[in-house]
C-alpha positions, 0 to 999 in steps of 0.5 A, spaced: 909 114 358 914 116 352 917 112 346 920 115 342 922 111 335 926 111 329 928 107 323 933 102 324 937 105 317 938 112 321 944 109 325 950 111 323 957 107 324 964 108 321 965 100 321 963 096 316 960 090 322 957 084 319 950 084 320 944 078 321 940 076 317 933 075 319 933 066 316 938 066 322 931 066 327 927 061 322 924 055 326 927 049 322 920 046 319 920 039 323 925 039 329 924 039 336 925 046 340 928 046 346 923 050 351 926 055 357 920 057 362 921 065 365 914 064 369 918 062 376 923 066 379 928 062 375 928 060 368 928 053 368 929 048 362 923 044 361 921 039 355 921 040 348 916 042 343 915 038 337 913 044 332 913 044 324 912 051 320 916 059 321 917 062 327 909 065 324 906 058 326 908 059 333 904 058 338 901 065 342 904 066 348 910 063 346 917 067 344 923 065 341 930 066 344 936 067 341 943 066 344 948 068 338 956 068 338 960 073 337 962 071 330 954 072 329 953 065 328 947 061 331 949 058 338 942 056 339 934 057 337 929 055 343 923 057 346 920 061 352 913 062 355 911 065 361 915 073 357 907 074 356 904 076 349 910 080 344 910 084 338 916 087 336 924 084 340 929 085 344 937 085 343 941 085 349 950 084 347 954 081 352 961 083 355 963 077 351 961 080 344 955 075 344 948 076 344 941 074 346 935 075 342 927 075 343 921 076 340 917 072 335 918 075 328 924 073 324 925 080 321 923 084 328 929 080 331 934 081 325 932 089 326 934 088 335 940 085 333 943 089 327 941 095 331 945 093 337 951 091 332 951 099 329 951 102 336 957 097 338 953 094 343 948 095 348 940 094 347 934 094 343 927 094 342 924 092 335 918 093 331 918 092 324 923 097 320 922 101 327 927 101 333 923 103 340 928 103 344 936 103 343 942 103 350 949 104 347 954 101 351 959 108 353 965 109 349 972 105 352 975 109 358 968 112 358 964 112 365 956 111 364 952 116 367 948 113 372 942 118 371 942 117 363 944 110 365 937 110 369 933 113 363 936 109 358 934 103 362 927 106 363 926 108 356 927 100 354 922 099 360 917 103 356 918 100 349 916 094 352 911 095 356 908 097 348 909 090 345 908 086 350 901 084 352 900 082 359 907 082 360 909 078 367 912 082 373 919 084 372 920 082 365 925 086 364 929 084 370 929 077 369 931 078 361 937 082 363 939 077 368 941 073 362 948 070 362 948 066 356 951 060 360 947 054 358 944 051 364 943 044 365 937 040 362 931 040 367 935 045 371 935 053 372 938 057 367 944 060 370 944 067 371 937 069 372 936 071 380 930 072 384 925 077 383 926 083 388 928 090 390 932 092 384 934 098 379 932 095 374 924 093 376 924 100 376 923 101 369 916 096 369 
């Protein structure tokens, strides 16, 4: 396994982009916290947790997800078990300019984000000042190249498979099915399908 890492301020862009600041991952002290379950084959609403204090006080197994609109404001703060024991981020754009973030570090989520933001979209995978992981999304009028496409996707896989501890099957997978939709309270979240046989289970 390979992971090869570089510090965030290394890439490079012609465009000025507005980047994200870590307080936009704080855990407002004192206010209940949605919870989405990942632990089934579909992600699922559940009750919320009443919790005080910083993303640091978080409980251990639980993860912060992030759902922020393309204008980089805050759609939504909530969390999600059953993604396994997480150092370091994950940044995933979306076609609408929007993107979801998760991970358990204020600075580690705001390093996944902005690096997604200077490579004009794509994914990242964040520890510290380090990127593990990046995916661009191809140029406009660019085709993506499926073998390329296949180690990008795998090398995103690896740099997981490092900073998630017991990690469940198909992480990947279920992370990258996400369609930010928001989904009904105690219903599935929309987007997330059923384990199985896919290209991107390949990478766990």
């Amino acid at each position: 396994m390979h992971v090869y890492r570089f510090r965030s301020q290394s890439i490079k862009t012609q465009a000025a982009p507005r980047f994200i600041a870590e307080s936009l991952f704080a855990v407002p002290s004192g206010r209940p916290l949605s919870m989405i379950d990942f632990s089934g084959p579909r992600a699922a609403r559940c009750d919320v947790l009443a919790l005080s204090g910083a993303p640091a006080a978080l409980p251990e197994g639980l993860t912060l997800m992030a759902r922020i609109a393309d204008d980089r404001t805050l759609v939504e703060l909530c969390g999600a078990s059953g993604l396994g024991r997480w150092r370091g981020a994950l940044a995933i754009a979306h076609e609408d300019g929007g993107m979801t973030v998760f991970g358990r570090s204020e600075q580690d989520m705001a390093v996944a984000a902005n690096a997604v933001i200077k490579a004009g979209g794509g994914l990242a995978v964040a520890e510290g000042d380090w990127i593990n992981a990046l995916i661009r999304l191809p140029a406009r009028n660019q085709r993506a190249d499926p073998g390329e496409t296949e180690r990008e996707i795998a090398s995103v896989g690896n740099a997981l498979a490092v900073l998630v501890d017991r990690k469940p099957p198909f992480l990947l997978k279920k992370l990258l099915d996400c369609t930010l939709a928001p989904p009904a309270k105690g219903g599935p979240a929309g987007g997330f399908g059923a384990d199985g046989d896919d290209p991107l289970a390949a990478a766990e």
